[in-house]
Structure formats: C-alpha cells, structure tokens
C-alpha positions as CSV (number, residue, x, y, z in Angstrom):
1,X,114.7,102.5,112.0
2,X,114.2,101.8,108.2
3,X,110.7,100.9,107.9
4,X,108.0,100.3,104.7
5,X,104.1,99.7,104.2
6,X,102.2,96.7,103.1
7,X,99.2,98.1,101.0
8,X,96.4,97.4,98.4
9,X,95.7,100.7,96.3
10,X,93.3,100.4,93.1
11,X,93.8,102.5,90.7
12,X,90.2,103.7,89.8
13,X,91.2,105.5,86.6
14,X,92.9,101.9,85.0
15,X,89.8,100.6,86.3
16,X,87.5,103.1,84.7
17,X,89.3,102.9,81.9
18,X,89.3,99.2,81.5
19,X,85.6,98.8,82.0
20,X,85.3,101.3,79.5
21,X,87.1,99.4,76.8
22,X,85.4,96.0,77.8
23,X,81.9,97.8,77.2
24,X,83.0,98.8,74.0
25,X,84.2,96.3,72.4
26,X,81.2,94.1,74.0
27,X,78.9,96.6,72.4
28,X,80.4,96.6,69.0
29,X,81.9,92.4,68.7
30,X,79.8,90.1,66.4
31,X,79.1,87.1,68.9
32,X,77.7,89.5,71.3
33,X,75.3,90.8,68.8
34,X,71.4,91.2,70.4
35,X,72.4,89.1,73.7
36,X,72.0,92.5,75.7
37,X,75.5,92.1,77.4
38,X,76.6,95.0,79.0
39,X,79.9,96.0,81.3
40,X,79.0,98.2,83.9
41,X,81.2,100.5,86.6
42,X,79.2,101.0,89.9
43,X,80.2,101.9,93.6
44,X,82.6,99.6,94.0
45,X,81.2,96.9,92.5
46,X,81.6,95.7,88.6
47,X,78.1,94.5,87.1
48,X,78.1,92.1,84.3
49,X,74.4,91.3,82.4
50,X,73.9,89.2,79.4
51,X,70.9,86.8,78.2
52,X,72.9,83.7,78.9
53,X,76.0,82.6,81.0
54,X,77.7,81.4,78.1
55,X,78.0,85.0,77.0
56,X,78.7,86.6,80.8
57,X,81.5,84.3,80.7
58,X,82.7,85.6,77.6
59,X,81.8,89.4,78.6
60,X,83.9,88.3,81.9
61,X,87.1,87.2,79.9
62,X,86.8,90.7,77.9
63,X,86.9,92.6,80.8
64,X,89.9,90.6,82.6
65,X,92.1,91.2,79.2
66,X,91.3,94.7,79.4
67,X,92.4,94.5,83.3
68,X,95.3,93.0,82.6
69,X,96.2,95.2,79.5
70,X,96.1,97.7,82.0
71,X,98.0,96.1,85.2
72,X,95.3,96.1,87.3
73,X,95.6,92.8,89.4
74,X,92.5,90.3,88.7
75,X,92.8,89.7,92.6
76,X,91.3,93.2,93.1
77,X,88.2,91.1,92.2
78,X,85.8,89.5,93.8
79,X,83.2,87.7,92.1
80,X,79.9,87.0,93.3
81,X,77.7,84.3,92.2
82,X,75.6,84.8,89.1
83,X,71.9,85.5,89.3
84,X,69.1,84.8,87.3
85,X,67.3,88.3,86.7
86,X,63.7,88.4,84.9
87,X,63.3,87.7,81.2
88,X,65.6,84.9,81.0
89,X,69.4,86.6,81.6
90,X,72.2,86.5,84.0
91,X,73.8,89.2,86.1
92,X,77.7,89.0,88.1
93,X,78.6,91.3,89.8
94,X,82.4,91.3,91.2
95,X,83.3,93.5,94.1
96,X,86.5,95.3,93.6
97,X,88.8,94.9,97.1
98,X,91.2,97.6,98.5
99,X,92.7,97.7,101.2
100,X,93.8,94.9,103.1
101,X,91.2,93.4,105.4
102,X,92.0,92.3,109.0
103,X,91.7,88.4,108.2
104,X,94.7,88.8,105.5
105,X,96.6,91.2,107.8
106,X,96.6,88.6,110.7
107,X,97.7,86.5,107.8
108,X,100.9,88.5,106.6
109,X,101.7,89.3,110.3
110,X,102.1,85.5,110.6
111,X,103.7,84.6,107.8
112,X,106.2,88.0,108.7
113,X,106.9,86.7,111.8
114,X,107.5,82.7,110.6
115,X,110.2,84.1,108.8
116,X,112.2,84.1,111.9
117,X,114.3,87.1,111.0
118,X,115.8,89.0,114.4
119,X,114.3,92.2,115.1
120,X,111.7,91.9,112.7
121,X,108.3,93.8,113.9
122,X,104.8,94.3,111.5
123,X,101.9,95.8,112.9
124,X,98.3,96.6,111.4
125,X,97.7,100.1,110.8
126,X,93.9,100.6,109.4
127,X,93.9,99.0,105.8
128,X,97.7,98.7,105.5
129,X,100.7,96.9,107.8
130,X,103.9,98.4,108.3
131,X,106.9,96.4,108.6
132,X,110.0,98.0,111.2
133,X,113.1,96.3,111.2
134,X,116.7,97.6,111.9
135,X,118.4,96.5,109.2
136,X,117.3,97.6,105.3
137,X,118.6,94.0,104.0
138,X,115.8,92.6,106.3
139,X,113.2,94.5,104.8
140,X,114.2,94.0,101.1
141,X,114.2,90.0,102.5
142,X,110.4,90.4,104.0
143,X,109.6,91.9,100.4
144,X,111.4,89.2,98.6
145,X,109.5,86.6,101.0
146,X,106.1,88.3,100.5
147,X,106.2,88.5,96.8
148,X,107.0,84.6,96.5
149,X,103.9,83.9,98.5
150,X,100.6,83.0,97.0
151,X,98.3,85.6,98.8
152,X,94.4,86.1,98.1
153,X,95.1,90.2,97.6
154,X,97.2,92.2,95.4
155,X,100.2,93.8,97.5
156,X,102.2,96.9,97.0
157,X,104.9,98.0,99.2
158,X,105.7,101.9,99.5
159,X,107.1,103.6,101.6
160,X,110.6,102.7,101.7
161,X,112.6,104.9,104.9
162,X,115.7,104.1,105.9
C-alpha cells in the first residue's frame, strides 16, 4: 500500500550557518555600532541581546534574511517575549521547533480525514504522521491539499513508497 511521512526536520548546519552570518554582519554593520547586539546559537534555542528593542528588532530581521537566504522556514521559530536584562538591554530568545507536536498532528489528522478521500488513513507515529492510502494519486492529492493549507509548522513529506 503506497504510503509517505509527514515530518519537520531542521537542518542544524543552515541553522548554524545562518546565525553565524547574522552575528557577523551584526558585529561588523554601522548602526549596530556600541549597542552590544549579539546573535547567539544555544540548545535549541536562538538568543538575541542588544541595548534597546529598536535594535533587537533590527538584529531579528538580520537573522530571518539570513534564514531565508538559506531555506530554513521562519516557522521553525518560535519567539518568546522580550525581557528586560540588567543594565538597561533587551534579550529574545526564539525556540527553534522540530518535529511535529501532538496538538498539530491531531490537527493534520483532521484536516486529512475532512478531505473525504475513500481509503484514506494517517496516523501519529512519534514526531511525524504517516499517511496510507491505496491509491498513489491520493497521496500526491493529500500533499497537494497539505501544502495549500496555512499550518503553524514547516512540513516536509518523505518517504514516498509505492
């Protein structure tokens, strides 16, 4: 029975490498000249510090060109609230998401299953849902349908058997 996998998968490296780039050219960019912004790569988690939230919002627009430069989805993100830290500046720190969580899988199941398409089954499998159908022109459909849809997480689909 042809069947393919609903994932999230972050590429780390593009991540790396785009952090990288954002903290360099935040470093080295008049306007952010003595404001002690800095782009940092953690567990996880992106950290954002600068002396005033003018310039984190700046130092946040760097960083999501360089993400985009390097097709990494900005919906791999998620932002927290900014924080006042001592000595007058600003931190943000935005969570980077893979995997898909339970609450968006229940979601996609739904949305799979709305579709109405006969023989049509999707089931969670840990951090991904796989999607069974008998007929290969259902499955490129369900894709089709899926990559119309506005969700909240960035969506790959591997896996294609026939």
């Amino acid at each position: 029975m042809p069947t393919f996998d609903i994932v999230n998968q972050l590429d780390l490296q593009e991540v790396r490498n785009a952090v990288d780039q954002a903290a360099r050219e935040v470093s080295t960019r008049y306007d952010f000249r003595n404001t002690g912004t800095t782009v940092e790569l953690g567990d996880g988690a992106i950290t954002l510090n600068s002396s005033t939230e003018d310039r984190l919002t700046a130092a946040r627009t760097v960083l999501e060109e360089k993400l985009v430069r390097r097709k990494v989805s900005l919906k791999a993100l998620d932002y927290g609230t900014v924080q006042e830290t001592g000595g007058a500046k600003v931190r943000q720190v935005a969570a980077l998401r893979a995997g898909i969580s339970s609450e968006h899988a229940r979601r996609l199941n739904k949305f799979i299953k709305d579709l109405g398409i006969k023989g049509l089954q999707s089931s969670t499998q840990g951090d991904q849902l796989r999607v069974q159908s008998k007929k290969r022109d259902d499955l490129q459909t369900v894709i089709a349908a899926l990559k119309e849809g506005d969700f909240d997480v960035p969506m790959q689909y591997v896996n294609f058997r026939d």
